[in-house]
C-alpha positions as CSV (number, residue, x, y, z in Angstrom):
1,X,0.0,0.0,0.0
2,X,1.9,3.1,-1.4
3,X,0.7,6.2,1.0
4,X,1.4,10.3,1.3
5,X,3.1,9.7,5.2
6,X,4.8,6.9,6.0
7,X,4.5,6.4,9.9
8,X,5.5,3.1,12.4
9,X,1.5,2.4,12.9
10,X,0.6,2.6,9.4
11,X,3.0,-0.2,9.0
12,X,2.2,-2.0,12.0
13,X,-1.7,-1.6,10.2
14,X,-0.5,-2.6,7.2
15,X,0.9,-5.8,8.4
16,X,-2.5,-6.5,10.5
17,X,-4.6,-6.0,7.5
18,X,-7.0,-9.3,6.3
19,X,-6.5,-7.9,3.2
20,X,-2.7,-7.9,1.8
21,X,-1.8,-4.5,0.5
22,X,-4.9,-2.4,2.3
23,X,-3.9,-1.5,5.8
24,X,-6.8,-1.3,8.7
25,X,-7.5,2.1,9.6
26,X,-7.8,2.4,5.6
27,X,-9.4,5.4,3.9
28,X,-10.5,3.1,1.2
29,X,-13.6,2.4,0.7
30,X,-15.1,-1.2,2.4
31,X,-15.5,-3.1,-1.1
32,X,-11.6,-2.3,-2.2
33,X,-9.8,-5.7,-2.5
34,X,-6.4,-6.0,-4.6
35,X,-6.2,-7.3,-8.1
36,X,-3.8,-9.6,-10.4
37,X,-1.2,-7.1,-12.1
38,X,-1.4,-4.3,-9.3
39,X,-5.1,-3.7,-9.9
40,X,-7.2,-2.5,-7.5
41,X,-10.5,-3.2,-7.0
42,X,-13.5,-1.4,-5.9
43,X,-17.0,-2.5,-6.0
44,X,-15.9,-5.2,-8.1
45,X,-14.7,-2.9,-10.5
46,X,-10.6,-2.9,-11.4
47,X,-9.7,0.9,-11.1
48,X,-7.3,0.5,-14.1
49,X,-10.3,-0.5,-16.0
50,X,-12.6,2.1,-15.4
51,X,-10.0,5.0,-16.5
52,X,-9.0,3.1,-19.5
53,X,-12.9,3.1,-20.0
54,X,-14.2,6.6,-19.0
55,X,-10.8,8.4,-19.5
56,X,-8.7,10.7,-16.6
57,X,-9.1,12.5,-14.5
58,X,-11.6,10.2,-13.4
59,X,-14.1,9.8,-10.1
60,X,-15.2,6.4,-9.0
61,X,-18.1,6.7,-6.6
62,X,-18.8,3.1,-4.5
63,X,-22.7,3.1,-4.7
64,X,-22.9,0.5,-1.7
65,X,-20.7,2.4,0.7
66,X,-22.9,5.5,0.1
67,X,-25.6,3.3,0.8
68,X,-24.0,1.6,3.5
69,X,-22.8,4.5,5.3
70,X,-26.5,6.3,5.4
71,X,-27.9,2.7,6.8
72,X,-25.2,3.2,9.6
73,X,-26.7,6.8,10.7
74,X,-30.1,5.1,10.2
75,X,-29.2,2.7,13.3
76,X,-26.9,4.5,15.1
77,X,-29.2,7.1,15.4
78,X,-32.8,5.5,14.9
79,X,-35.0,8.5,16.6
80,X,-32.8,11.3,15.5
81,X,-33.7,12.7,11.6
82,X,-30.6,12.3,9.6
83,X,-29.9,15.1,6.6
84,X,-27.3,14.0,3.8
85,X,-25.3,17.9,3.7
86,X,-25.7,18.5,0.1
87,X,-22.4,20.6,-0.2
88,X,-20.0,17.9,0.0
89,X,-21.3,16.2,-3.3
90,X,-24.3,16.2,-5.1
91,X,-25.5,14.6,-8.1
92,X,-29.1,13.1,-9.1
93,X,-27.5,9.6,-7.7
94,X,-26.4,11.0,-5.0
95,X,-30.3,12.4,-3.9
96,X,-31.7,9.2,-5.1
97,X,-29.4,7.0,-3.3
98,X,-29.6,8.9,0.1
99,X,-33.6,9.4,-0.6
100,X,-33.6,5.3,-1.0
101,X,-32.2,5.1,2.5
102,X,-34.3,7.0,4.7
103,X,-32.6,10.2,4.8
104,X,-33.3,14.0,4.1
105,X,-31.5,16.7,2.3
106,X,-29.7,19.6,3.4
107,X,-29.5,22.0,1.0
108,X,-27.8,26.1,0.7
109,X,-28.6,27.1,-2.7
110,X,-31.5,27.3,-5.4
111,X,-28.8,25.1,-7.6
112,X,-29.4,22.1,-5.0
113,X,-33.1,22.9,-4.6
114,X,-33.9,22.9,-8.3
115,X,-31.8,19.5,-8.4
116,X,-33.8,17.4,-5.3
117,X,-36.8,18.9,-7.1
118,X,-36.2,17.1,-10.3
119,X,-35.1,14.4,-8.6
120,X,-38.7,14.0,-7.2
121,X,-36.4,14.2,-3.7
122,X,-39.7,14.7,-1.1
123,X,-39.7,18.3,-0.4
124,X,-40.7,18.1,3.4
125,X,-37.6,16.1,4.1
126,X,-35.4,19.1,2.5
127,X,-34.0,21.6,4.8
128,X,-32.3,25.0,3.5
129,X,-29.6,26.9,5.0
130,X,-27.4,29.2,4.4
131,X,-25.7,32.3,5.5
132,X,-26.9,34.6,2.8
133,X,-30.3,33.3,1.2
134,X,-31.2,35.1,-1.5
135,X,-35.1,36.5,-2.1
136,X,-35.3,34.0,-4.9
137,X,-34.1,31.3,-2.9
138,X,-36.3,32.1,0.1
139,X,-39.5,31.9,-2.9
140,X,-38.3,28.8,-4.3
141,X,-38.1,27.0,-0.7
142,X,-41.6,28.0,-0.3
143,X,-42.9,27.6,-3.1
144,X,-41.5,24.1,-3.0
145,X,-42.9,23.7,0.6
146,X,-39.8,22.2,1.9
147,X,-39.6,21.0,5.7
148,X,-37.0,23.6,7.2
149,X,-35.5,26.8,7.1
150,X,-32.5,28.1,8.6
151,X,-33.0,31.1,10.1
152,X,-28.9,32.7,9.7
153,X,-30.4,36.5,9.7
154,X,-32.5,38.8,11.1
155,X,-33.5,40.2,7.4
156,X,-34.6,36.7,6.6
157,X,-37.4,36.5,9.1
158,X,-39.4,39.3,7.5
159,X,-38.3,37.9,3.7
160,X,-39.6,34.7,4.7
161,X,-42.6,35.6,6.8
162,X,-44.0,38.3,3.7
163,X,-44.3,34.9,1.4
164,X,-47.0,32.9,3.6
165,X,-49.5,30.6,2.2
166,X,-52.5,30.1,3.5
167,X,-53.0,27.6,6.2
168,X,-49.3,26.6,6.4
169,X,-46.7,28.2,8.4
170,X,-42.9,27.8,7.5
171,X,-41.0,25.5,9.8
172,X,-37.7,27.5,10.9
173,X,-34.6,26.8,12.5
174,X,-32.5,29.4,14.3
175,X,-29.0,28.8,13.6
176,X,-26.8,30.4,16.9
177,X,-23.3,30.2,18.0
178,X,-22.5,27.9,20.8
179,X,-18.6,29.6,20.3
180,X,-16.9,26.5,20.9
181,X,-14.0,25.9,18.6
182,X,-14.0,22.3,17.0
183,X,-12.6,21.2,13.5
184,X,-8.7,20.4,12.3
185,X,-8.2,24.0,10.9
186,X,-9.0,27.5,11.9
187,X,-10.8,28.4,8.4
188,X,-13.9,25.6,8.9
189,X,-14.4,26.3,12.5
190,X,-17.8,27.7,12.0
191,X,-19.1,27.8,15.9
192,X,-16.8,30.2,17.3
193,X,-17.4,33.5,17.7
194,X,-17.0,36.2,15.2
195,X,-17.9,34.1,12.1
196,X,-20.7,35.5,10.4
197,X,-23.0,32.6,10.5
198,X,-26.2,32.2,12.6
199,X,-26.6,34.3,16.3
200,X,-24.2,34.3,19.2
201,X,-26.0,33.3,22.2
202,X,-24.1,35.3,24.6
203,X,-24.9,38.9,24.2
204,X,-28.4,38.1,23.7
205,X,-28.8,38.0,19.5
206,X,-29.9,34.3,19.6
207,X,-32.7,35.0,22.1
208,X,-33.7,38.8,19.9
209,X,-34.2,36.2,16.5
210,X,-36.3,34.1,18.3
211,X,-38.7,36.7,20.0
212,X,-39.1,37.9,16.1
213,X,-39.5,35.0,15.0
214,X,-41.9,34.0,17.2
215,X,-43.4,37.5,16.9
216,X,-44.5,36.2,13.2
217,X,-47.7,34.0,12.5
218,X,-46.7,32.8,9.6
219,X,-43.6,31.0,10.6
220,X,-43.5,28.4,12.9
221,X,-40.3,28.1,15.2
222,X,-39.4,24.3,15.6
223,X,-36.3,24.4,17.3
224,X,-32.3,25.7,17.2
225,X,-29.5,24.9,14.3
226,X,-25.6,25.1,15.0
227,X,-22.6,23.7,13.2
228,X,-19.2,23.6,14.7
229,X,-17.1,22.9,11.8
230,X,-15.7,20.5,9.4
231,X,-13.8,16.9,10.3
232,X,-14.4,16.4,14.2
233,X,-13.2,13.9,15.0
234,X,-14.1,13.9,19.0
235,X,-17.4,13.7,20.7
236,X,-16.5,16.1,23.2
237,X,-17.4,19.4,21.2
238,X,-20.7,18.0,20.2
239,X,-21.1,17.4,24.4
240,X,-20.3,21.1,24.8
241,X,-22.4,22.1,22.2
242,X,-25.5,20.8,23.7
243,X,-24.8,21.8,27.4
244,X,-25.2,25.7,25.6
245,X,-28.2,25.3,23.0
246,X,-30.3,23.3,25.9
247,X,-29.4,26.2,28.1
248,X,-31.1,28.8,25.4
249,X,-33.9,26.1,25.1
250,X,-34.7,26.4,28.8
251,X,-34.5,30.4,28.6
252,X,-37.0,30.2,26.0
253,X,-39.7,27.9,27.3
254,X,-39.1,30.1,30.7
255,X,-39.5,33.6,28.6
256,X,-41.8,32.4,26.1
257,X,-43.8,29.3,27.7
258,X,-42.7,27.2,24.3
259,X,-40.9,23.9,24.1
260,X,-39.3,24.0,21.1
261,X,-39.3,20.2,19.5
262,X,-35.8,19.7,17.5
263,X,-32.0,20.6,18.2
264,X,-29.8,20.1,14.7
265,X,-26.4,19.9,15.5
266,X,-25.2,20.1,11.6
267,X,-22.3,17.4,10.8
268,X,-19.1,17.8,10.3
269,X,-18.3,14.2,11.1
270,X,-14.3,13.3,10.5
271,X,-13.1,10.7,8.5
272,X,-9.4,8.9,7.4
273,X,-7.6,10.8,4.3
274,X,-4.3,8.6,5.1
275,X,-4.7,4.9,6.9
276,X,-4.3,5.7,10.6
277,X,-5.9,8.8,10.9
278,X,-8.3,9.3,13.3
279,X,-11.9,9.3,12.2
280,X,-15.1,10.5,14.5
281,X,-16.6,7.3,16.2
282,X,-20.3,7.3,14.8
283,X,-21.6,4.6,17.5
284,X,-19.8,6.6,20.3
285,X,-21.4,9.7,19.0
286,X,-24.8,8.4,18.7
287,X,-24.5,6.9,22.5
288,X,-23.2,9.9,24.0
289,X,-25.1,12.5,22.8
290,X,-28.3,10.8,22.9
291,X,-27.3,10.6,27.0
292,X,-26.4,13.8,27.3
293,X,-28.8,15.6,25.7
294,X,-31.2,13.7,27.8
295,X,-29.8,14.6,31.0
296,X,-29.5,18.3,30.3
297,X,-33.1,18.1,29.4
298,X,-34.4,16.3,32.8
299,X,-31.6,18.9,34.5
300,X,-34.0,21.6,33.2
301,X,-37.0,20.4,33.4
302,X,-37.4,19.7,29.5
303,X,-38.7,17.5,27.1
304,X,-36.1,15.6,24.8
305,X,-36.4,17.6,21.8
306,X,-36.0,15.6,18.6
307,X,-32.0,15.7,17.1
308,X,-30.9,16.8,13.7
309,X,-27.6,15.7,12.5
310,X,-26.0,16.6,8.9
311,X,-23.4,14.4,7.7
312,X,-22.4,15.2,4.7
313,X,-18.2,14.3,4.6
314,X,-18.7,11.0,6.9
315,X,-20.7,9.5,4.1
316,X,-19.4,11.0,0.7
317,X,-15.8,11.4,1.2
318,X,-14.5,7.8,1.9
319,X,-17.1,6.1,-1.1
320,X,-15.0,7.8,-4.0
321,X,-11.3,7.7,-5.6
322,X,-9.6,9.5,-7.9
323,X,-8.2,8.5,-10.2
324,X,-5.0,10.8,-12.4
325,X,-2.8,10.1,-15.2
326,X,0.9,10.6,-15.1
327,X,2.1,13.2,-17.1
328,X,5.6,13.8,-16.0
329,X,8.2,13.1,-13.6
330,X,11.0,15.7,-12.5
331,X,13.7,14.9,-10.2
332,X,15.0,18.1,-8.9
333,X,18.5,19.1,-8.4
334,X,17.3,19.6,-4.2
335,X,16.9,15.7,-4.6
336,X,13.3,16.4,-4.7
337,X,11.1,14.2,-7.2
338,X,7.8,15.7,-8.8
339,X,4.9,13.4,-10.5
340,X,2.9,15.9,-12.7
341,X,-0.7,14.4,-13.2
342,X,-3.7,15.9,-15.6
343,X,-5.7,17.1,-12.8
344,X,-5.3,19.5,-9.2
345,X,-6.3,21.8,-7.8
346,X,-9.3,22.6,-10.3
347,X,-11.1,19.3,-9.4
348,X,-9.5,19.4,-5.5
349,X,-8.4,22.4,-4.2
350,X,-8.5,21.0,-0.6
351,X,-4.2,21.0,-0.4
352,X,-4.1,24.3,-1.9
353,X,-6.4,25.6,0.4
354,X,-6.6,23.9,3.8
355,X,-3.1,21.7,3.2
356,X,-5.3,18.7,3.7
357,X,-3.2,15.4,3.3
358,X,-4.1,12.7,1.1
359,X,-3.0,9.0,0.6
360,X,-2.1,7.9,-2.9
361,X,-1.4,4.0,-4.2
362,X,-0.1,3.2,-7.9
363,X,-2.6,1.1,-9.7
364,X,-2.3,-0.8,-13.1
365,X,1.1,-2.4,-12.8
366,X,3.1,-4.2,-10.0
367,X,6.8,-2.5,-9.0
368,X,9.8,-4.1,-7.3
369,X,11.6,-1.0,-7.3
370,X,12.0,0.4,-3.5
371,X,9.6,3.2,-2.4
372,X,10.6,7.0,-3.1
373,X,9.7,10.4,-1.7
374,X,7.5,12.2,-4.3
375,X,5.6,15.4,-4.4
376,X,2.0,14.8,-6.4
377,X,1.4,17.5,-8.3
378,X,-1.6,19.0,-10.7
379,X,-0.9,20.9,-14.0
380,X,-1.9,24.4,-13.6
381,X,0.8,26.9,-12.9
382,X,0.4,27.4,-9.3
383,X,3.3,26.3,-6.4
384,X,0.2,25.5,-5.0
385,X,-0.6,23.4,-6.8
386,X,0.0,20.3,-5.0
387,X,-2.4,17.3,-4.6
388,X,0.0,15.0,-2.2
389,X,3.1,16.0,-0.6
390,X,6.3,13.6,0.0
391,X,4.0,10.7,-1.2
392,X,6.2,7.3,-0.5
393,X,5.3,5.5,-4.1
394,X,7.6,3.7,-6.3
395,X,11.3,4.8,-7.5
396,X,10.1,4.0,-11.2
397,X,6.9,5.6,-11.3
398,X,7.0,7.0,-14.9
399,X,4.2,8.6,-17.8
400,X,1.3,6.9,-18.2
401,X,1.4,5.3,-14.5
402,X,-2.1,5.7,-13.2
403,X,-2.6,6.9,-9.2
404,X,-5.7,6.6,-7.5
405,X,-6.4,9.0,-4.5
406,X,-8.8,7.6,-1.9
407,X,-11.3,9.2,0.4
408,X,-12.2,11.7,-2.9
409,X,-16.6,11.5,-2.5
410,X,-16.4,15.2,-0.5
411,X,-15.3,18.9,-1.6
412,X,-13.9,18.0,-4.3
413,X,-15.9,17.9,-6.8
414,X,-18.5,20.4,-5.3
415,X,-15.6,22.6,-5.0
416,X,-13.9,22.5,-8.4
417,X,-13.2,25.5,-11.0
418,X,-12.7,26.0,-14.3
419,X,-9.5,27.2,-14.1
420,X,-7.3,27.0,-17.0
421,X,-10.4,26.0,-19.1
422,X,-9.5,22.1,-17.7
423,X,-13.0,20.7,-17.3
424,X,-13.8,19.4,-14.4
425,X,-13.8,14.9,-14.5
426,X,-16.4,12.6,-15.1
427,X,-17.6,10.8,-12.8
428,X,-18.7,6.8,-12.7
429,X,-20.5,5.2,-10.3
430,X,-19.4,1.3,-9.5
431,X,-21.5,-1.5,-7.6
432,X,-22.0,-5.3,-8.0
433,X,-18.9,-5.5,-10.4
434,X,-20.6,-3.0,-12.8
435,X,-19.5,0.7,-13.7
436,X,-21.7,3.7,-15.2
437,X,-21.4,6.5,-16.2
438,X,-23.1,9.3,-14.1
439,X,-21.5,12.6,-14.5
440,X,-19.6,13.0,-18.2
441,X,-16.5,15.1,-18.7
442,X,-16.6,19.0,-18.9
443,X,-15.2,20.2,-22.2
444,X,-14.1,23.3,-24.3
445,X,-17.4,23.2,-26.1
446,X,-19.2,23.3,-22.9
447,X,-17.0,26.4,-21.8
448,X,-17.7,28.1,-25.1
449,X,-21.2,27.1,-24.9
450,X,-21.8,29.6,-22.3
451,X,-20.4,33.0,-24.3
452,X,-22.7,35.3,-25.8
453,X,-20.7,37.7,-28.3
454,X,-17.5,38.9,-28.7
């Protein structure tokens, strides 16, 4: 198993592993098994197969471990409503597949509405949020009748209460700050004071949203929203988080005589990018903050409102793999050795902008020659532009070697760019043995296809 950091328990893990050449602790997904002729295989498909078929850059999305990942919320958490977050990957697959099992939708644009909606995705197990909602966006929700709205501003509560229908008050959320800091880097910490999302509840601008939104008949205030940040991978932030919002909850059944019914916690759920990296526990998770949200309730006197959770990451991220050409190898006169491949940061620009480490294997062909230090890098002309740093893969890699990237299902593909005019990959979806196609290459025709004059 070739890998971006080389570490004595990854090899320890590596020599544990029921399956030769995938370590435990592995960021692959469940179905990956070795294949004659250094192939790898996932859902039954061989990896080398499906980019000599479908061409590279290339996405292979594991339809079973999506599936298997939302049945594992499903149980963990069987009274709590589980939302698939949107934002981390979303394709009409993806909101049939998550749909199939039993969960919702959370969704932050009129892009992701308009796509659950022709879907046929059922509109009161949507819920939209956002920091800035646009008045078209707010319409659209409504007019779609979805299940929940974030309430992230005191401006929306008017917007949204001036487009009631009859007989039917909007469900709300009101998204506040617990300010606890949670999350492996300072840019998604998104619960801490001084971001711009939701209300802080110290200071009182939690408890001023939900007197106006109360205030209005035609919105119906079913309980609080918060999200912490992206890849926890502890418990104990979660535990923090709920000692504050049931604190607000208590203030407002004591000011306003109301019980409010939910508590969302968002997601942000932590996974493995490199074998041996910590990942967030779901069944410890589930446990513990099913407990303490029920003791903080009988503390004060409560009713267990019903929990929201949003993972989004936890169940994209570890079901897909990239897959990249080699283009070029450099060896540096600094002794450093660089693998150019024909995608980066325009279909992940996770390393570029969070440094986030990934795990890469060489797949196609078998190598005897000892492992080297390499720097994966894309092809745009950024220093940036780096997809895995001091990768150990082997001394011989050469053009035309294929590298799959694991752990590749979440902001990556939501996040990618035109830049350069490099269209952004297809994508294929594997399961039983069988590959399809689901998402087809970008192209220059589809660039020029959008230009008006000249």
């Amino acid at each position: 198993m070739t890998q971006a950091q080389v570490d004595p328990a990854a090899r320890t893990a590596r020599r544990r592993s029921p399956h030769p050449g995938l370590p435990l602790g592995s960021p692959w997904p469940a179905s990956a098994r070795p294949g004659a002729g250094g192939e790898l295989l996932v859902g039954g498909v061989g990896l080398a197969e499906a980019a000599d078929r479908f061409g590279t850059p290339l996405y292979v999305l594991d339809e079973e471990e999506v599936r298997r990942r939302a049945r594992a919320y499903r149980t963990a958490l069987p009274q709590a409503q589980v939302l698939y977050a949107a934002k981390a990957f979303l394709c009409s697959a993806m909101a049939d597949w998550v749909s199939e099992e039993g969960l919702g939708l959370d969704v932050c644009s009129a892009g992701e509405l308009r796509l659950a909606a022709a879907t046929g995705f059922p509109p009161q197990r949507i819920l939209l949020h956002g920091n800035a909602k646009s008045p078209e966006e707010l319409r659209l929700a409504r007019r779609m009748r979805v299940g929940r709205i974030v309430i992230d501003g005191l401006a929306e509560i008017p917007r949204l209460a001036a487009l009631a229908i009859a007989d039917t008050p909007q469900q709300v959320l009101v998204r506040v700050l617990p300010d606890i800091a949670a999350g492996h880097h300072s840019a998604v910490r998104t619960g801490v004071a001084g971001q711009r999302f939701g209300f802080r509840i110290d200071g009182g601008d939690g408890a001023e949203a939900v007197d106006r939104v109360l205030a209005q008949p035609s919105l119906r205030l079913t309980g609080l929203h918060c999200h912490l940040g992206s890849q926890i991978t502890e418990v104990e932030p979660y535990l923090a988080a709920l000692d504050r919002l049931v604190g607000l909850l208590a203030r407002i059944r004591d000011r306003h005589g109301a019980e409010l019914p939910e508590l969302d916690l968002g997601g942000g759920h932590g996974v493995r990018y490199r074998p041996g990296d910590r990942e967030l526990d779901l069944a410890d998770f589930a446990a513990r903050t099913t407990r303490h949200l029920a003791a903080r309730c009988a503390e004060h006197g409560l009713s267990v409102p019903r929990l929201i959770v949003e993972p989004g990451r936890a169940i994209a991220a570890p079901a897909a793999v990239a897959l990249y050409r080699v283009l070029s190898v450099k060896h540096g006169t600094d002794g450093r050795t660089f693998a150019a491949v024909d995608g980066g940061m325009s279909d992940n620009p996770r390393p570029a902008l969070y440094g986030s480490p990934y795990a890469v294997r060489l797949v196609g062909r078998t190598s005897e020659a000892p492992p080297a230090v390499i720097d994966v890098v894309g092809r745009h002309c950024e220093a940036g532009d780096v997809l895995v740093r001091a990768a150990d893969l082997p001394a011989d890699l050469r053009p035309g070697d294929l590298l799959a990237v694991p752990a590749a299902g979440a902001y990556q593909l939501s996040m990618a760019s035109g830049y350069n005019l490099v269209g952004r990959p297809a994508v294929a979806a594997v399961s039983g043995g069988r590959a399809r196609l689901l998402i087809r290459r970008e192209t220059v025709g589809d660039f020029q296809a959008r230009e008006v004059g000249r």
